[in-house]
C-alpha positions in Angstrom: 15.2 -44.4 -17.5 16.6 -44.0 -13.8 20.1 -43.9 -13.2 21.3 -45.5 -9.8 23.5 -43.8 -7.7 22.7 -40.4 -8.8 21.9 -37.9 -6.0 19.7 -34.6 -6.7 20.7 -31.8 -4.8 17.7 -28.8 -4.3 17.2 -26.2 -6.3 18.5 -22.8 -5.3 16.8 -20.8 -8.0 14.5 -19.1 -6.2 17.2 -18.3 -3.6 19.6 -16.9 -6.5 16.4 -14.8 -7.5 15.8 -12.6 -4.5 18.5 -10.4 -4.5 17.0 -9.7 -8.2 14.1 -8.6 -7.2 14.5 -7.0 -3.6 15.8 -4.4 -4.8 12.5 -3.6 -7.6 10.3 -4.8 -4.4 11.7 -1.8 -2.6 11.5 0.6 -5.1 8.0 -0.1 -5.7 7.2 0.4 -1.8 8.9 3.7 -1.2 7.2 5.0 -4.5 3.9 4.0 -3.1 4.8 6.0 0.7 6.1 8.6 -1.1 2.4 9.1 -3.4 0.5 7.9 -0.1 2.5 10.5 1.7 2.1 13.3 -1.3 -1.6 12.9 -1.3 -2.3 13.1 2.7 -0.2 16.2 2.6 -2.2 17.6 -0.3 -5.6 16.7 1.0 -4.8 18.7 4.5 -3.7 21.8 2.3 -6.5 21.4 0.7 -9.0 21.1 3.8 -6.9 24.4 5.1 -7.3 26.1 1.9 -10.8 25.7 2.3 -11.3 26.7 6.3 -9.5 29.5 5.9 -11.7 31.0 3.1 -14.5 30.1 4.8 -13.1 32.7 8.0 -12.3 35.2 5.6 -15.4 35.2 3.6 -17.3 35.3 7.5 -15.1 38.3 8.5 -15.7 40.3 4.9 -19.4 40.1 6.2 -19.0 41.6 9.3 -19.0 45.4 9.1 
């Protein structure tokens, strides 16, 4: 049954929602830099690591 003269106004749910979830959006994004970061940062220590034994195993060889 339809009522007359009854006006429906928009729904602001999903309006009312985003400060809900901007907050967990966030999070989630600074913990992915922060692992994206961590692992760049480990792989060059690890590349270093690795060059650098590689000069001191060549200068152990030379007498």
């Amino acid at each position: 049954m339809r009522q007359e003269n009854v006006d429906l106004l928009a729904d602001h749910s999903l309006l009312l929602a985003i400060p809900a979830f901007l907050p967990a959006v966030a999070l989630v994004g600074l913990v992915l830099f922060l692992a994206m970061r961590d692992r760049r940062a480990e792989r060059r220590e690890n590349e270093g690591a690795q060059a650098e034994s590689a000069q001191t195993d060549r200068t152990e060889e030379i007498p």
